[in-house]
C-alpha positions in Angstrom: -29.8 -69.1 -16.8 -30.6 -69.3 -13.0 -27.4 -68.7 -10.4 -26.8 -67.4 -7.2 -26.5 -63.6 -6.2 -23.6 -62.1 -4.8 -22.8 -60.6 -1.3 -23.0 -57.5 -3.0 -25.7 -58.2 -5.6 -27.9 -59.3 -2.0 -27.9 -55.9 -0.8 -28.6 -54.5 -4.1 -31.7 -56.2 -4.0 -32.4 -55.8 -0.3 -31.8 -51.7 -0.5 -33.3 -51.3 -3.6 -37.1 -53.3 -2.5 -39.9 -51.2 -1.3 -42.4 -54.2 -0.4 -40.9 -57.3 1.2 -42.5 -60.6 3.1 -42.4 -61.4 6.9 -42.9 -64.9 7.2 -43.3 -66.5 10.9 -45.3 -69.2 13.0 -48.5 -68.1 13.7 -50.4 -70.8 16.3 -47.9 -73.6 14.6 -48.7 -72.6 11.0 -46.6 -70.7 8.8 -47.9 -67.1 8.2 -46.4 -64.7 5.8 -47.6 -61.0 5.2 -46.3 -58.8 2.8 -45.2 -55.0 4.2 -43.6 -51.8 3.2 -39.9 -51.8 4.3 -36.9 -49.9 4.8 -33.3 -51.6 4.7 -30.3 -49.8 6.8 -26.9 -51.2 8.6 -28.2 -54.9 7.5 -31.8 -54.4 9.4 -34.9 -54.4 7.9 -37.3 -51.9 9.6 -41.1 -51.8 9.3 -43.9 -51.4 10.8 -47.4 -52.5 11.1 -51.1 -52.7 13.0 -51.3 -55.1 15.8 -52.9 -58.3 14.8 -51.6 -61.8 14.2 -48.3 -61.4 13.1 -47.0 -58.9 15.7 -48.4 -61.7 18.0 -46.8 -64.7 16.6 -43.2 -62.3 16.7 -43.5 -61.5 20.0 -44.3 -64.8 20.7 -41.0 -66.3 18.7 -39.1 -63.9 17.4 -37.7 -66.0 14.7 -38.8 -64.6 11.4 -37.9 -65.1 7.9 -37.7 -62.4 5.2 -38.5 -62.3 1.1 -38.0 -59.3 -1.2 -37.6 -60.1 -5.1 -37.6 -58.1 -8.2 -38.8 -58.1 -11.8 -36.5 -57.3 -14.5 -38.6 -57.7 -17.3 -40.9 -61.0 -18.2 -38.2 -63.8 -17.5 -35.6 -62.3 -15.6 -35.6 -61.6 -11.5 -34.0 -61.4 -8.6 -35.2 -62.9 -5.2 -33.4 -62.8 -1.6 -34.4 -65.0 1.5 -32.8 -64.3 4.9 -33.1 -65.5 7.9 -34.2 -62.8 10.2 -34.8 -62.2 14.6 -37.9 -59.8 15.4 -37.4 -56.7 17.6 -39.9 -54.4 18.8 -38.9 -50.7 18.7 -39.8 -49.5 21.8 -40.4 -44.9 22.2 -37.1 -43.1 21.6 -34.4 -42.7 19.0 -34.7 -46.4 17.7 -38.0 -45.7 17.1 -38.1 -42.3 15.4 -35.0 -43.2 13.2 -37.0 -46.1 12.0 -39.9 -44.2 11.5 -37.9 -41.6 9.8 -36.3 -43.9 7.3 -40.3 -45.4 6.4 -41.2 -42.0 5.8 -39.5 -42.1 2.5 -41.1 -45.8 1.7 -43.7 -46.0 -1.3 -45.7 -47.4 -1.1 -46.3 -45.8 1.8 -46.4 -47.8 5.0 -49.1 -47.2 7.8 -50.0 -43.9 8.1 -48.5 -42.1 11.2 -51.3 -41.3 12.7 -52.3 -44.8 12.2 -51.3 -46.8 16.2 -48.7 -49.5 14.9 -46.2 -51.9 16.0 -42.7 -50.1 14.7 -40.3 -53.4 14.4 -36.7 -54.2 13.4 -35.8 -57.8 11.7 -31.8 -58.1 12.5 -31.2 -60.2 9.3 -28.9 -63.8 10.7 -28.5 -65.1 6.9 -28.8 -63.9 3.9 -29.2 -65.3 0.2 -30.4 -64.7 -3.1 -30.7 -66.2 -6.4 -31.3 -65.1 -10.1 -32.8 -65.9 -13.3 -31.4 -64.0 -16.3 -31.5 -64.4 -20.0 -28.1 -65.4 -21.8 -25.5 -62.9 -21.3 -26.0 -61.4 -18.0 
């Protein structure tokens, strides 16, 4: 049986992920990296080195995000939402973000590690299913 998540069920999934997928243009080709998140008040916050796809998010902000789950060898859950890219700039943002990726495992860049701290203010969200009978 495949059907579509609930509201509710869509933040199950969202809080409950770990690692998720940015996808974005990068130089008019679609890009997609996976990182370590952390999902509070409908953001996704992360954070990661400067390279290509902190440069294609500054450069359009429009993002896309994927986090799914296993639940055993047939059955998942997967939710896509539509996302707009943030940069955390120094201050309470920041270390409230950094504070809530602190907890992440895996473990995102270490702090000592110089990164791009980022918010993804999610625009749409959906998700879908696939479950053996009697779900």
């Amino acid at each position: 049986m495949v059907g579509v998540l609930s509201p509710d069920e869509v933040e199950d999934v969202l809080y409950g992920g770990s690692v998720g997928r940015v996808a974005c243009l990068a130089d008019g080709q679609p890009y997609v990296v996976p990182l370590t998140y952390a999902y509070a008040g409908g953001d996704v916050y992360a954070r990661a080195l400067p390279g290509r796809l902190v440069t294609a998010l500054r450069a359009r902000p429009g993002a896309c995000f994927e986090v799914d789950e296993r639940e055993g060898p047939v059955a998942w859950r997967s939710v896509v939402a539509e996302a707009a890219y943030e940069e955390l700039g120094e201050g309470a943002e920041r270390r409230a973000a950094l504070g809530l990726l602190a907890g992440s495992a895996p473990a995102a860049v270490p702090a000592a590690v110089p990164g791009v701290v980022f918010r993804l203010r999610l625009t749409a969200k959906s998700g879908r299913f696939a479950a053996t009978v009697g779900r």
